[in-house]
C-alpha positions in Angstrom: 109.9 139.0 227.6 107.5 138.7 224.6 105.7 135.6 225.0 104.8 132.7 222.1 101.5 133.2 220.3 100.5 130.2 218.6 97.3 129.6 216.8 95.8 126.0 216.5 92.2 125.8 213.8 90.8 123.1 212.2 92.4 121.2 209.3 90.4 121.1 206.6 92.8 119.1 204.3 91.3 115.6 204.4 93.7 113.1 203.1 92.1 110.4 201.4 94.7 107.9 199.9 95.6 108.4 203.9 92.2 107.6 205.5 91.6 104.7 202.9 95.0 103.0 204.4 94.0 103.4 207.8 90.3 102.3 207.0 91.3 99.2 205.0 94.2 98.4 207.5 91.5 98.1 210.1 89.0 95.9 208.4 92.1 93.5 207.8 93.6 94.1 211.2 90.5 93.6 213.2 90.2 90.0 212.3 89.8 88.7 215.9 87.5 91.1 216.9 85.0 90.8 213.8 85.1 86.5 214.4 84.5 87.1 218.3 81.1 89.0 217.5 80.2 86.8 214.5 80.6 83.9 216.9 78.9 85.8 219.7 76.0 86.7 217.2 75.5 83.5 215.5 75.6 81.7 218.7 72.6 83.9 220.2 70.7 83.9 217.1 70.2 80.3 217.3 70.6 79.4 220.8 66.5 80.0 222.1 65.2 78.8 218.9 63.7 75.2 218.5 64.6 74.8 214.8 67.7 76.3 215.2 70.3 76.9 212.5 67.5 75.7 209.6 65.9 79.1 209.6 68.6 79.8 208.0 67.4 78.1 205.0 63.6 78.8 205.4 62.7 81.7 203.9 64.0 80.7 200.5 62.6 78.1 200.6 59.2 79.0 201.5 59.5 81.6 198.8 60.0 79.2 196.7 57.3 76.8 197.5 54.9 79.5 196.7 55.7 80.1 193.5 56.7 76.3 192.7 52.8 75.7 194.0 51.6 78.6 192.0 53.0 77.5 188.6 52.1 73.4 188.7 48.6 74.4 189.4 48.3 76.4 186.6 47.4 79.6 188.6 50.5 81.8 186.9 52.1 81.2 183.2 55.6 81.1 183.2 58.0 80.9 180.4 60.2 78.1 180.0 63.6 78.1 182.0 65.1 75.6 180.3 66.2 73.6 183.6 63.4 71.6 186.5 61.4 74.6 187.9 61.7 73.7 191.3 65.5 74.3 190.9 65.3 77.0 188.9 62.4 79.3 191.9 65.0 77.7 195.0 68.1 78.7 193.3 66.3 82.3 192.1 65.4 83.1 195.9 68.3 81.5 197.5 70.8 84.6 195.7 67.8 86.8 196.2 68.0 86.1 200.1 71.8 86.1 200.2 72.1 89.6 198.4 69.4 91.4 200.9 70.8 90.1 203.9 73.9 91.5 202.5 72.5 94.9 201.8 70.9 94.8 205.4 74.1 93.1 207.2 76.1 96.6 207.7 73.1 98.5 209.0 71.9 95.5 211.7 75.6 95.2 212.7 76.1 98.6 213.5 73.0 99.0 215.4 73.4 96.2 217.5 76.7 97.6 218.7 75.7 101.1 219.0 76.0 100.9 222.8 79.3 99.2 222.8 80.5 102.1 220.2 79.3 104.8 222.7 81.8 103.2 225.7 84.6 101.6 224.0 86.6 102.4 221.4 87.9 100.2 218.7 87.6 99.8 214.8 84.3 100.0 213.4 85.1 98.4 210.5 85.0 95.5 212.5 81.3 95.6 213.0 81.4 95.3 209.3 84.1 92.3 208.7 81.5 90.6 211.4 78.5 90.9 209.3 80.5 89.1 206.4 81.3 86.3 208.8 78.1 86.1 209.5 76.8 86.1 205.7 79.6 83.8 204.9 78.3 80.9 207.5 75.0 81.6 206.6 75.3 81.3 202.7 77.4 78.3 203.2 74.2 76.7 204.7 72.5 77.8 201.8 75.0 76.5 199.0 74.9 73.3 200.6 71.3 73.0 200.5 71.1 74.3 196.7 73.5 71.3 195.9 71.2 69.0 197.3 68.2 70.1 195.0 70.7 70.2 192.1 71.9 66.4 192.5 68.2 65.4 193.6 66.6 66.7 190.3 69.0 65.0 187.9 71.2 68.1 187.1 74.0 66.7 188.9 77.8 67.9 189.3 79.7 69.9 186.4 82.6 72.2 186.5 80.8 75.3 186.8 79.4 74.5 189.7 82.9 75.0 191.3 82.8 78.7 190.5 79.8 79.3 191.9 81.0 80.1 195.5 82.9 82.9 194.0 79.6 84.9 192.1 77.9 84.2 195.9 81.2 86.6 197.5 81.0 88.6 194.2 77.0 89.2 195.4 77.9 89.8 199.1 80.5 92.1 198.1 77.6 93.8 195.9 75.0 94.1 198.7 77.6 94.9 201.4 78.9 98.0 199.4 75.5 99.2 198.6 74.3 98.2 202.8 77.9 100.5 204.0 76.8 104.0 202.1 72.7 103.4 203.6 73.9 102.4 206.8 74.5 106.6 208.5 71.6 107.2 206.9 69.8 104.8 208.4 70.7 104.8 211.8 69.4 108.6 211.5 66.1 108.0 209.6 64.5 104.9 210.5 62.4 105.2 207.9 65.5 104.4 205.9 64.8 100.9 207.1 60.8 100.5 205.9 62.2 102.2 202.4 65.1 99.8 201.4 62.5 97.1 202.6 60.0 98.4 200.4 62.1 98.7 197.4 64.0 95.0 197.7 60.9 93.6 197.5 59.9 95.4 194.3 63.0 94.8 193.1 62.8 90.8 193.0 59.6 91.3 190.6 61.5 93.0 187.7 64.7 90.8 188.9 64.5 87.4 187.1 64.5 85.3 190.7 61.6 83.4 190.2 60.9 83.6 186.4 63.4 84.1 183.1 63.2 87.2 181.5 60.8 88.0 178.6 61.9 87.7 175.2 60.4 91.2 174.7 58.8 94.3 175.7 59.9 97.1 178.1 60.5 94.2 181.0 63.0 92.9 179.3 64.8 96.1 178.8 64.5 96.8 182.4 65.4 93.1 183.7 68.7 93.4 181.4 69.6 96.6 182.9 69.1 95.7 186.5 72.4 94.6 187.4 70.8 92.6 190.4 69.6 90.4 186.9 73.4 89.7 186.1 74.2 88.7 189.7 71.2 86.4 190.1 71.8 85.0 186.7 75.2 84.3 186.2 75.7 82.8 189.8 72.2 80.6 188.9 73.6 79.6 185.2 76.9 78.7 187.5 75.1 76.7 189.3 72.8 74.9 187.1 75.8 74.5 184.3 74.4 76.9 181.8 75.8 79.2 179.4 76.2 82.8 181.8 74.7 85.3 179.4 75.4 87.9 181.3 79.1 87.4 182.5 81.0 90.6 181.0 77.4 92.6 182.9 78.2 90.7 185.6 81.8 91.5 185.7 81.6 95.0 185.3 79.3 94.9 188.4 82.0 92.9 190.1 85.2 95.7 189.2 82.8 98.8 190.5 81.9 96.8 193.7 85.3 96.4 194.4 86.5 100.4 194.3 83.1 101.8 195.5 83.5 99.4 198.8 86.5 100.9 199.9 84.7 104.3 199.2 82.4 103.0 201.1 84.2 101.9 204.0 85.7 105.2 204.3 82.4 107.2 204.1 81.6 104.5 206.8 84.7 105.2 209.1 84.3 108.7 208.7 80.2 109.2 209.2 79.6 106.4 212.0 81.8 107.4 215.2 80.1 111.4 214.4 76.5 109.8 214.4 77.1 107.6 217.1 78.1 110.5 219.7 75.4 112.5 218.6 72.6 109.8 219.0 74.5 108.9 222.2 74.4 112.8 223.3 
């Protein structure tokens, strides 16, 4: 009796409208997971610290200070803003710090769980809905603070201001998508680390964070083409009740951060759990 022969090889057809489902089914589905770990996290980030939940808010601020300090004492020329400088510096570095720790948030998150990834198995993308908790409870420290300066300089409440929120998510969403395609990399190449570090902080100088942009000159060129210039300003002008300049800019960069995250995700999805057993190997 002739026996069965049957051949099994790889399949090299990779379905993608099929792995984006399952990828953006996960980040949806894994709701409870993602809060339990944001909780967990946020919990132990402030639980041995003496000031607590206000280093949240610190760094901005301390940014800020420096150049508020550096600009009433005459040390640095700055253009007008057209709104109290003080607001203007806290607001600039407030975005600033809300769109790094985005970048950074899907690298850190995956990191920290790379034991857990190693012994159980469940859906990465939490890791990554956590680090959006995470941003989202942070920046909502932030925002509150921002209205505080805003109704203690004289600016006070206008309808804009109730948009804001929305360019903060647009500027997570931003940071986040760009933070998903570094993150294999990164756990790889440490180095990856020191280089995005290196380069956000070069970044904020030809961003306008802390000063407006020039009225000419090759800056200017570069500032408007920087699309971290349209996030920062059109969530600032938002803000502060200004005219957004840069709003169609700024939605464009909204519309691509939208389809490239879901790119993202799936390059994530795909790349981590390989990475993850070969570090673990």
């Amino acid at each position: 009796m002739a026996l069965e022969t049957r051949i099994y090889q790889k399949e090299n057809n990779i379905h993608f409208l099929k792995l984006l489902k399952a990828s953006a089914k996960d980040l949806f589905g894994s709701h409870f997971l993602a809060k339990q770990l944001a909780t967990r996290d946020i919990k132990s980030q402030y639980r041995q610290s003496y000031l607590g939940i206000i280093w949240a808010f610190i760094m901005p601020v301390t940014s800020a200070l420096v150049w508020i300090f550096l600009n009433l004492t005459g040390t640095i020329k700055l253009s007008d803003t057209g709104v109290p400088y003080p607001v203007y510096a806290f607001s600039g570095t407030l975005i600033w710090s809300i769109i790094t720790e985005a970048i950074n948030s899907p690298t850190s998150s995956t990191n920290a769980a790379r034991g857990i990834m190693s012994k159980i198995n469940f859906p990465k993308e939490a890791l990554v809905l956590s680090g959006i908790y995470k941003l989202l409870f942070n920046s909502l420290i932030k925002i509150m603070l921002l209205v505080v300066f805003i109704f203690v300089f004289g600016i006070g409440f206008h309808w804009s201001l109730l948009l804001f929120p929305f360019a903060i998510l647009a500027a997570i969403l931003f940071g986040t998508t760009l933070g998903l395609f570094m993150t294999p990399i990164g756990m790889i190449y440490n180095d990856i680390a020191k280089i995005i570090s290196m380069s956000l902080s070069f970044l904020m100088y030809v961003t306008p964070v802390v000063y407006a942009i020039p009225k000419k000159g090759i800056m200017k060129t570069i500032m408007e083409i920087n699309p971290f210039s349209a996030l920062i300003l059109t969530s600032r002008d938002l803000a502060l009740g200004t005219s957004p300049d840069y709003l169609g800019y700024f939605c464009w960069i909204f519309a691509a951060s939208v389809a490239l995250f879901f790119i993202a995700l799936l390059f994530y999805r795909i790349s981590i759990p390989i990475i993850v057993e070969r570090l673990s190997a």
